[in-house]
Biotite code that builds the C-alpha atoms (Angstrom):
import biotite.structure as struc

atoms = struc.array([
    struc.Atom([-14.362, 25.778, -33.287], chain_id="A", res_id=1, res_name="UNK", atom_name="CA", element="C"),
    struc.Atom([-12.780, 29.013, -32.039], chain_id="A", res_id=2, res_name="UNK", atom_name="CA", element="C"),
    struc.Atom([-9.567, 30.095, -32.947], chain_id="A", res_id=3, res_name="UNK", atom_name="CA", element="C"),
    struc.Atom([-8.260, 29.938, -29.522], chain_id="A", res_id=4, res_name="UNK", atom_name="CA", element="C"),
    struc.Atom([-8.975, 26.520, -29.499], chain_id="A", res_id=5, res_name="UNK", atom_name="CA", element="C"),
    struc.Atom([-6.882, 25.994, -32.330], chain_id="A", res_id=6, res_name="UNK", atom_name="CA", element="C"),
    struc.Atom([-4.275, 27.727, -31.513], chain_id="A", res_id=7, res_name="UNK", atom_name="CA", element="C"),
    struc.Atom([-3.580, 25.531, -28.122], chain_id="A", res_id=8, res_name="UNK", atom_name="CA", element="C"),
    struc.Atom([-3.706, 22.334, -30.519], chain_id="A", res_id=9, res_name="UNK", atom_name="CA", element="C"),
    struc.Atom([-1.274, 23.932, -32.928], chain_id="A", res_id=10, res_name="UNK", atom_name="CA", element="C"),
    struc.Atom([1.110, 24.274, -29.818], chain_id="A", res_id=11, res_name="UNK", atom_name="CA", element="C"),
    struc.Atom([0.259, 21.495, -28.633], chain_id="A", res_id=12, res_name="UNK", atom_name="CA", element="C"),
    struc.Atom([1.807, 19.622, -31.363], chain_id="A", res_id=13, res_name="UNK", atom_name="CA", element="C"),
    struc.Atom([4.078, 21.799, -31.764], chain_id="A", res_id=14, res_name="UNK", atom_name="CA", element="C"),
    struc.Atom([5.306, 20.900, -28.319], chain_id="A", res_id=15, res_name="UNK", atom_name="CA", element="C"),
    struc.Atom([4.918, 17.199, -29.292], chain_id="A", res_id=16, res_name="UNK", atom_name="CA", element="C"),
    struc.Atom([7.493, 17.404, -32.025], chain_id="A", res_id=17, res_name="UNK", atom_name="CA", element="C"),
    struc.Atom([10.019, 19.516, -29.850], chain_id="A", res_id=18, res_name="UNK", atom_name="CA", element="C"),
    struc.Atom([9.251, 16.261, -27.496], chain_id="A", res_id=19, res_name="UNK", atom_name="CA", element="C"),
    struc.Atom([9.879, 13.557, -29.742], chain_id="A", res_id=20, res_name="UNK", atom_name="CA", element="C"),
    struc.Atom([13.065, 15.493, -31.258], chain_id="A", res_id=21, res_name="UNK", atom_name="CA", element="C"),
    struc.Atom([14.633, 14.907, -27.564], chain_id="A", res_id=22, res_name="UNK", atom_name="CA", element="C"),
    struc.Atom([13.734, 11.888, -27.106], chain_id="A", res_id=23, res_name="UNK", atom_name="CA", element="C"),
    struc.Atom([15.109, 10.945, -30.377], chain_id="A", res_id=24, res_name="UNK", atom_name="CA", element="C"),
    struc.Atom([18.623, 12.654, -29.337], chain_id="A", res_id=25, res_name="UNK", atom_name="CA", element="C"),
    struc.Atom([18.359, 10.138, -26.047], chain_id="A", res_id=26, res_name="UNK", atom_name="CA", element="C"),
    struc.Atom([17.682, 7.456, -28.190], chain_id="A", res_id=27, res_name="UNK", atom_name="CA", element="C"),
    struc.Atom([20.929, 8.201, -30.559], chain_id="A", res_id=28, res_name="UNK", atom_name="CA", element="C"),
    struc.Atom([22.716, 8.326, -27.497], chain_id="A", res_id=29, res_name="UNK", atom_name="CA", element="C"),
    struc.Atom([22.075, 5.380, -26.268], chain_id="A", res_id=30, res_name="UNK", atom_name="CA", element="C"),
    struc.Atom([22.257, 3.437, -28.833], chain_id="A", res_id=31, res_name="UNK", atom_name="CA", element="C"),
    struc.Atom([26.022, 4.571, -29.241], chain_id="A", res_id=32, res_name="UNK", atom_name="CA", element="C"),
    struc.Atom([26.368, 3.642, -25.400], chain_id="A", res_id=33, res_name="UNK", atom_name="CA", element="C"),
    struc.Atom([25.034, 0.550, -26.130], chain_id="A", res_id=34, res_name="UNK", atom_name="CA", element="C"),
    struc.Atom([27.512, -0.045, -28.791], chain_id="A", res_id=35, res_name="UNK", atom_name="CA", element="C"),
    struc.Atom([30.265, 0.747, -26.829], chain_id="A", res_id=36, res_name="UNK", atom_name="CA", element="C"),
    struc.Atom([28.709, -1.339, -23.800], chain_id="A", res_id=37, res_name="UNK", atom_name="CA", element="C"),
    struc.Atom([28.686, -4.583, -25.928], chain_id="A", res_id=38, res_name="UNK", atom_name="CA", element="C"),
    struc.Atom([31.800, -3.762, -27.206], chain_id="A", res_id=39, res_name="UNK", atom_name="CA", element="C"),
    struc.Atom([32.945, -3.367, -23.428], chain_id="A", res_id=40, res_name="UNK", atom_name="CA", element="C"),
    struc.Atom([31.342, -6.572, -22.537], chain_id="A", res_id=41, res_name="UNK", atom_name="CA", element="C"),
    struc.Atom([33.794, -8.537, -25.018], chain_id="A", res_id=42, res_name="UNK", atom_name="CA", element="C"),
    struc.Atom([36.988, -7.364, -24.352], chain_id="A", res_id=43, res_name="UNK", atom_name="CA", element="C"),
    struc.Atom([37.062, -3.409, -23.894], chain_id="A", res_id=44, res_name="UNK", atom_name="CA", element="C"),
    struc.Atom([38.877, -1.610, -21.192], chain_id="A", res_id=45, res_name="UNK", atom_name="CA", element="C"),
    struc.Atom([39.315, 1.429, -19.883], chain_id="A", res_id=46, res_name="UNK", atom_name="CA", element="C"),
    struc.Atom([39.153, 3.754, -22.875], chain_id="A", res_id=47, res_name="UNK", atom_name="CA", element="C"),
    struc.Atom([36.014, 1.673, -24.388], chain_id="A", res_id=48, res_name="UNK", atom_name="CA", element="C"),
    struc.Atom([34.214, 2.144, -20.577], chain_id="A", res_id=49, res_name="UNK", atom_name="CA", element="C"),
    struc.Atom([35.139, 5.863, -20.947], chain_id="A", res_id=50, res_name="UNK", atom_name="CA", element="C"),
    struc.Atom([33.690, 6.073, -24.249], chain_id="A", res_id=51, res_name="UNK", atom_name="CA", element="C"),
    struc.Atom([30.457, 4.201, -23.073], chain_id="A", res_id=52, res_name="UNK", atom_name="CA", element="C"),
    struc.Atom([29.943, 6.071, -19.933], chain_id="A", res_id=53, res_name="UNK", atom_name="CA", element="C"),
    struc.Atom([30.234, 9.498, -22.257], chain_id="A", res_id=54, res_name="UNK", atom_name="CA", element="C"),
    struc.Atom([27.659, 8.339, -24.086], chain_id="A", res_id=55, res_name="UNK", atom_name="CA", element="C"),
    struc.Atom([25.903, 7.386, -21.133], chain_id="A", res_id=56, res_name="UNK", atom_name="CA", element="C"),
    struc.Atom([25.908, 11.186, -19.489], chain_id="A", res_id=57, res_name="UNK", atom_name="CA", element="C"),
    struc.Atom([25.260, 12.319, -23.225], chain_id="A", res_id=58, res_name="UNK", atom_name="CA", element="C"),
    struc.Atom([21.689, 10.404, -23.247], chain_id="A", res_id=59, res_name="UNK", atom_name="CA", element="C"),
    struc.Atom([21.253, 11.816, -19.390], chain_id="A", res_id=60, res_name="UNK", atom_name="CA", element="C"),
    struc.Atom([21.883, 15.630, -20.792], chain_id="A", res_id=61, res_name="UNK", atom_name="CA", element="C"),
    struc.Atom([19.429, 14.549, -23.635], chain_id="A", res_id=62, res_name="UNK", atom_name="CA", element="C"),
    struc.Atom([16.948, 12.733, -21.164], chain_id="A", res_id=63, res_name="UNK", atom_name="CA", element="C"),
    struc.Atom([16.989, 16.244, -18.799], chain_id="A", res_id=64, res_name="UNK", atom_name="CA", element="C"),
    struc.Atom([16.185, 18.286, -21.846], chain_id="A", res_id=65, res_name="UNK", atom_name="CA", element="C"),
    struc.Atom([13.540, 16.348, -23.320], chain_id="A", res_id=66, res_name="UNK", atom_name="CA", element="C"),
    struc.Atom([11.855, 15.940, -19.653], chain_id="A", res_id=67, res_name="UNK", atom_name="CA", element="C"),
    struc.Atom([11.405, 20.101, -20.153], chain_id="A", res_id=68, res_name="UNK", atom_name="CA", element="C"),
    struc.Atom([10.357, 19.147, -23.684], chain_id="A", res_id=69, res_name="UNK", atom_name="CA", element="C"),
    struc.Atom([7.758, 16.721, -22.255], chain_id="A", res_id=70, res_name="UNK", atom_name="CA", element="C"),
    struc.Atom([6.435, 18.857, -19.402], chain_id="A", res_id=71, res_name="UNK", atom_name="CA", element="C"),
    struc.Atom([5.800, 21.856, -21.828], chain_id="A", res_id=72, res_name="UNK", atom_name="CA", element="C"),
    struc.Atom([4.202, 19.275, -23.411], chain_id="A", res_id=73, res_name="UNK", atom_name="CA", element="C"),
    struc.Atom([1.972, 18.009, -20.979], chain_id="A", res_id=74, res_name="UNK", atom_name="CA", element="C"),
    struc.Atom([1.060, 21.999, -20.031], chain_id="A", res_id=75, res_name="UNK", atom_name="CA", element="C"),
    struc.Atom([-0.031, 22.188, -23.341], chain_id="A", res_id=76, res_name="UNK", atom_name="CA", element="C"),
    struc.Atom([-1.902, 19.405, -23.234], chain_id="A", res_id=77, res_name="UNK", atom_name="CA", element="C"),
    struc.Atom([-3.829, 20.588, -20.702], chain_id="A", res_id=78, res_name="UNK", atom_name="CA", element="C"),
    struc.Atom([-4.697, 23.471, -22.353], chain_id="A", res_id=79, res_name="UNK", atom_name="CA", element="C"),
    struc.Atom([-6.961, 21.002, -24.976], chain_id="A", res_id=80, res_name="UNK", atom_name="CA", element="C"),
    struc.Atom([-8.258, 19.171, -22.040], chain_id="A", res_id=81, res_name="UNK", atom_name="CA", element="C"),
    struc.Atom([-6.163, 16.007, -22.474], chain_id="A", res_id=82, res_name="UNK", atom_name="CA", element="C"),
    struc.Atom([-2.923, 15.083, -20.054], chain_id="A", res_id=83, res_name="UNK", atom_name="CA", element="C"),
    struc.Atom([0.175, 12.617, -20.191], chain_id="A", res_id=84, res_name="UNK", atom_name="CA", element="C"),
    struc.Atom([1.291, 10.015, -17.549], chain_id="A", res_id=85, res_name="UNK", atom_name="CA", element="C"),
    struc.Atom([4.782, 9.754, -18.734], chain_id="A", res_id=86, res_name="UNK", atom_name="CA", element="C"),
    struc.Atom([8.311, 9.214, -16.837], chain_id="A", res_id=87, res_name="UNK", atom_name="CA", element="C"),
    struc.Atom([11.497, 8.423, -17.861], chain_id="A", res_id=88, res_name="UNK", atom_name="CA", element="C"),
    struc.Atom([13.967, 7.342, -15.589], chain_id="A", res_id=89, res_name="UNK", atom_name="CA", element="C"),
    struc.Atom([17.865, 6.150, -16.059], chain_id="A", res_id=90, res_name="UNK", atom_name="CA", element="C"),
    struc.Atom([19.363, 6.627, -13.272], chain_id="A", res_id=91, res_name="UNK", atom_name="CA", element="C"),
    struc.Atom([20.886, 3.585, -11.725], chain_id="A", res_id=92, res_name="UNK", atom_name="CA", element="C"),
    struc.Atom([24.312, 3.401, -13.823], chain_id="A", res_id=93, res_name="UNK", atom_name="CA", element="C"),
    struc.Atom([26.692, 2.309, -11.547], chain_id="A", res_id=94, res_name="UNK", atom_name="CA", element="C"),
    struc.Atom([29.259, 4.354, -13.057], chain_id="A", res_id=95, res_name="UNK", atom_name="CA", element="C"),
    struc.Atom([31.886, 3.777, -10.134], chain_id="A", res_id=96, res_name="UNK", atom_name="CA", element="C"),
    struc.Atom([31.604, -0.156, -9.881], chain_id="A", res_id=97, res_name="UNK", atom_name="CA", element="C"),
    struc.Atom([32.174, -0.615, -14.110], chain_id="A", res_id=98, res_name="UNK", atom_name="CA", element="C"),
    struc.Atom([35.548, 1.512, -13.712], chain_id="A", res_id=99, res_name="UNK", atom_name="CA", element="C"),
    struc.Atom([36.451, 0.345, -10.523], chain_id="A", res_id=100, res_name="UNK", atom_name="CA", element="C"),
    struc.Atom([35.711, -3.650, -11.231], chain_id="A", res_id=101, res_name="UNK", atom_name="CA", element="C"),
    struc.Atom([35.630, -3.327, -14.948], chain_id="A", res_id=102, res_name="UNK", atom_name="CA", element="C"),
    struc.Atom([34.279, -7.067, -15.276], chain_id="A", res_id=103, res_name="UNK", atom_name="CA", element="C"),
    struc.Atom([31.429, -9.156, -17.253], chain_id="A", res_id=104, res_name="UNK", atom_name="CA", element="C"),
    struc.Atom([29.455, -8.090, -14.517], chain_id="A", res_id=105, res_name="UNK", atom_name="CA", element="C"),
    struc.Atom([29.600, -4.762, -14.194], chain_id="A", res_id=106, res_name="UNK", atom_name="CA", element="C"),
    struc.Atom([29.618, -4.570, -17.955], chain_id="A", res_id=107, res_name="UNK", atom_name="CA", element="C"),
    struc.Atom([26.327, -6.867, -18.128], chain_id="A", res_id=108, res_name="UNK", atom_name="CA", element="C"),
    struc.Atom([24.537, -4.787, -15.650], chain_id="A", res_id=109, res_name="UNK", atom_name="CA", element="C"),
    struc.Atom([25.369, -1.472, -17.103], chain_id="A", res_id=110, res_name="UNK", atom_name="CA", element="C"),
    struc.Atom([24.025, -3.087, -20.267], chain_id="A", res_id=111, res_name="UNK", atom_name="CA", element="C"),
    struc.Atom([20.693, -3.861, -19.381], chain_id="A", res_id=112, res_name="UNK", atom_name="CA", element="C"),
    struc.Atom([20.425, -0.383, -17.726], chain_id="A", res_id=113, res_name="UNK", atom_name="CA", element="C"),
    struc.Atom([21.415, 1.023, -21.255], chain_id="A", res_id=114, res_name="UNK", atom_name="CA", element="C"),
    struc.Atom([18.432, -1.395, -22.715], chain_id="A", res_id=115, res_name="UNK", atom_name="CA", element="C"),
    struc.Atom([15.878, -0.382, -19.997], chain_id="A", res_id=116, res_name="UNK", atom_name="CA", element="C"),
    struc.Atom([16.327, 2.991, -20.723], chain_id="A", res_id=117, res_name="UNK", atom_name="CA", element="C"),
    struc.Atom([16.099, 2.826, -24.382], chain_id="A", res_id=118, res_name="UNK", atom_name="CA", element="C"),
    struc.Atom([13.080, 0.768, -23.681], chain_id="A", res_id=119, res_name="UNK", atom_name="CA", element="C"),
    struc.Atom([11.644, 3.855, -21.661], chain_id="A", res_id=120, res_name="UNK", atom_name="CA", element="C"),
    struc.Atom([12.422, 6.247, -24.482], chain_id="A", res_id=121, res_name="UNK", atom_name="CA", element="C"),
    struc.Atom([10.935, 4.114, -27.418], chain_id="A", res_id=122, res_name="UNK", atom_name="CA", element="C"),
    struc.Atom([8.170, 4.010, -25.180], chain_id="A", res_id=123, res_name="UNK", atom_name="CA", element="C"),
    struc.Atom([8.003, 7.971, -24.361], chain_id="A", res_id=124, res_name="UNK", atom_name="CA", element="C"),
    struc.Atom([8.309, 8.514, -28.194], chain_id="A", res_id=125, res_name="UNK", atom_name="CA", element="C"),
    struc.Atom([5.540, 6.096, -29.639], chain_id="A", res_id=126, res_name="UNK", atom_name="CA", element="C"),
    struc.Atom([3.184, 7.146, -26.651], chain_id="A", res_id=127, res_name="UNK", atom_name="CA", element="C"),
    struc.Atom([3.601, 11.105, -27.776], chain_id="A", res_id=128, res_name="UNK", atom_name="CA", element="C"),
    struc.Atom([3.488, 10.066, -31.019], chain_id="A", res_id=129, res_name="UNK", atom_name="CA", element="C"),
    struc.Atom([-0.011, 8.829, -30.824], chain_id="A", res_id=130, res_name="UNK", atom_name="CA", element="C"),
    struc.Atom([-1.568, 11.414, -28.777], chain_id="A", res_id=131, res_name="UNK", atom_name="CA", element="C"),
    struc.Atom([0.136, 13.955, -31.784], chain_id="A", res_id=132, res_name="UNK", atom_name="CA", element="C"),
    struc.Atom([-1.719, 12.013, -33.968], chain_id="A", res_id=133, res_name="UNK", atom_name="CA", element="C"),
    struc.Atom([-4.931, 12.711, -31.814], chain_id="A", res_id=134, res_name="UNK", atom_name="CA", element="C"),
    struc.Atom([-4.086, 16.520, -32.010], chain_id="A", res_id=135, res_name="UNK", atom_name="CA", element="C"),
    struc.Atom([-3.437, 15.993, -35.533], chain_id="A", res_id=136, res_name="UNK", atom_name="CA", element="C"),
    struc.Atom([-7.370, 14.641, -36.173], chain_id="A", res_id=137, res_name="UNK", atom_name="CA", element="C"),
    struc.Atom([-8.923, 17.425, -33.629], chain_id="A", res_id=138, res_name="UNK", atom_name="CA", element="C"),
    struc.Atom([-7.099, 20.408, -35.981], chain_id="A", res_id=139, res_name="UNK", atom_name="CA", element="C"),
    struc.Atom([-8.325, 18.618, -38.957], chain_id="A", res_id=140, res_name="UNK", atom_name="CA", element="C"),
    struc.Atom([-11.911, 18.571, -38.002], chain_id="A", res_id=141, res_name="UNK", atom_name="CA", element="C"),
    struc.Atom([-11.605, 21.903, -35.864], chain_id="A", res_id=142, res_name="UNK", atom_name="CA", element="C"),
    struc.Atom([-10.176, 23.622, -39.186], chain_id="A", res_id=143, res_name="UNK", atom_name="CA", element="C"),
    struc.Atom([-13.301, 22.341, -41.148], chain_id="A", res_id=144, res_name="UNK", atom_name="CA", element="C"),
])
């Protein structure tokens, strides 16, 4: 194959780890605001929904970042003829409500927002994950 070719795989990849590294930073975070949510749900209060809803605008900074990740990504995917349907979306935290009514409610809800979203991220990872190992085979036969 011709070096050109290559060369967009090796980016490619490339790209994929940078990827997956974010997404892995959203998934730390979230798992700490998950922490603190269940912890909220049985008896926190106002520091403990601080603490959750830090982590929760952590994972959003980390969610932004690896959405550039996963478009330069995607770009050079294209570049190898392949593309990625992927979107990851946590908005929805009802950030107001949980201080404001700082009940089971509140605290349940913001929960399974927290588990949707890490759902949405495990998913983002194992899906780039496989298409890396794609790339992986194509340089492996294109190096040959």
């Amino acid at each position: 194959m011709e070096y050109y070719y290559i060369e967009e795989v090796r980016e490619a990849i490339e790209a994929a780890d940078e990827a997956i590294e974010r997404l892995q930073a959203a998934q730390r975070e979230l798992d700490n605001a998950g922490s603190w949510g269940l912890l909220d749900m049985f008896g926190g209060g106002l520091f403990t929904t601080m603490l959750k809803h830090s982590r929760i605008d952590a994972a959003k900074d980390e969610i932004e970042a690896a959405r550039s990740a996963i478009k330069r990504f995607k770009d050079e995917l294209e570049d190898v003829g392949k593309n990625l349907t992927l979107d990851i979306d946590i908005s929805g935290f009802a950030t107001f409500a949980d201080y404001f009514f700082d009940n089971i409610f509140t605290d349940v809800f913001i929960q399974s927002k927290i588990s949707d979203a890490k759902r949405q991220v495990e998913e983002a990872i194992y899906q780039i994950r496989e298409i890396k190992r794609e790339l992986n085979f194509l340089l492996s036969e294109a190096e040959i």
